[in-house]
Steps between C-alpha positions, in 0.01 A plus 500: 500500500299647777679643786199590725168618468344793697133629516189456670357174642144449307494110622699300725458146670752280658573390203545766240496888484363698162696807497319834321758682360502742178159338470581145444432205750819284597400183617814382748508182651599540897613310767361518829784705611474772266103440594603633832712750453260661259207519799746584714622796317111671522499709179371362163553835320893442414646152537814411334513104440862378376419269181651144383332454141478129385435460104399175406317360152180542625501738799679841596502499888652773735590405864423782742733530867464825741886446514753464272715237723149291502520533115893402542434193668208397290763580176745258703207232599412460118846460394508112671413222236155424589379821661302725284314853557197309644716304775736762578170724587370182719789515652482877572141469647542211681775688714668859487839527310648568836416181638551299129835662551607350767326159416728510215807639680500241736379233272265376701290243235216472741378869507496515135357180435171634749411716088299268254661374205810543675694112613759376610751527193350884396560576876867399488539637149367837612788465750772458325475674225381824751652458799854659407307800303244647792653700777470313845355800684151657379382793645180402712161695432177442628216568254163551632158494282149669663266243525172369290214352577529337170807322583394137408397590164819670419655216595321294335491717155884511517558109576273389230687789265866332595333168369355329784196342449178687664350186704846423652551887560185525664541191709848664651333826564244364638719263780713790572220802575332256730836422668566875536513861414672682254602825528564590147432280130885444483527271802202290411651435120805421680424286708285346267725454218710269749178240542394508098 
């Protein structure tokens, strides 16, 4: 129904954005790529954020990406038995499409299987059903997001929102900054949502 979605950013976390435009809010679920880009791109005046809509009987849910072949592969991600809006976003925070691409491309079970709620038979479903229908080379971009000194409660904010529970969020976080820095909130949830 919706295509995309463009207006000013009036909240945005790495979780979700709310998009102001013609004065109503969208709330759009993110991933952390889209998270990225978004920072990365500096203005919050005009953003355009591609749309999947998901109607169900008791919710009406819009998926947000930066780019449309994010939004691609999420549309091909959800169309596996077993892999719903929720996962396929999991998927797309726990590592860029580029690198999910390839993962995919050259079905390698292991990398895929590193995303909770993803095993061994999902993995090697994803695969097969996927494999054939993404394109072997993805162009490469590096996405780069100014740092905050609030990064562990970002993180933690947007684990707990994807459904982790807080104490075992907060444990992870709290191994990992003590292990090392992070330059940016992205890198800690990533990192992180490989431990939980």
């Amino acid at each position: 129904m919706f295509e995309f979605i463009r207006g000013r950013i009036s909240q945005i976390t790495p979780t979700f954005v709310v998009i102001d435009t013609g004065n109503i809010g969208y709330y759009i679920n993110i991933t952390l790529n889209t998270f990225s880009s978004i920072q990365s791109n500096g203005s919050s005046d005009d953003i355009k954020i591609y749309i999947h809509q998901v109607i169900r009987e008791d919710a009406q849910l819009l998926f947000g990406f930066f780019e449309d072949s994010e939004r691609q592969l999420f549309r091909q991600l959800i169309t596996v038995s077993g892999i719903g809006p929720s996962t396929a976003r999991m998927m797309l925070s726990s590592m860029n499409p580029d690198e999910l691409t390839i993962a995919i491309s050259n079905g390698d079970v292991d990398v895929l299987k590193t995303v909770k709620g993803i095993g061994l038979k999902t993995a090697q479903r994803i695969i097969v059903e996927l494999k054939d229908k993404l394109g072997t080379s993805p162009a490469q971009k590096e996405l780069f997001a100014p740092s905050h000194n609030t990064i562990r409660d970002e993180a933690l904010s947007a684990l707990v929102m994807l459904g982790f529970s807080k104490k075992a969020v907060e444990t992870v976080l709290n191994k990992e900054l003590k292990n090392r820095t992070f330059a940016n909130v992205e890198d800690l949830i990533k990192v992180s949502l490989k431990q939980l």
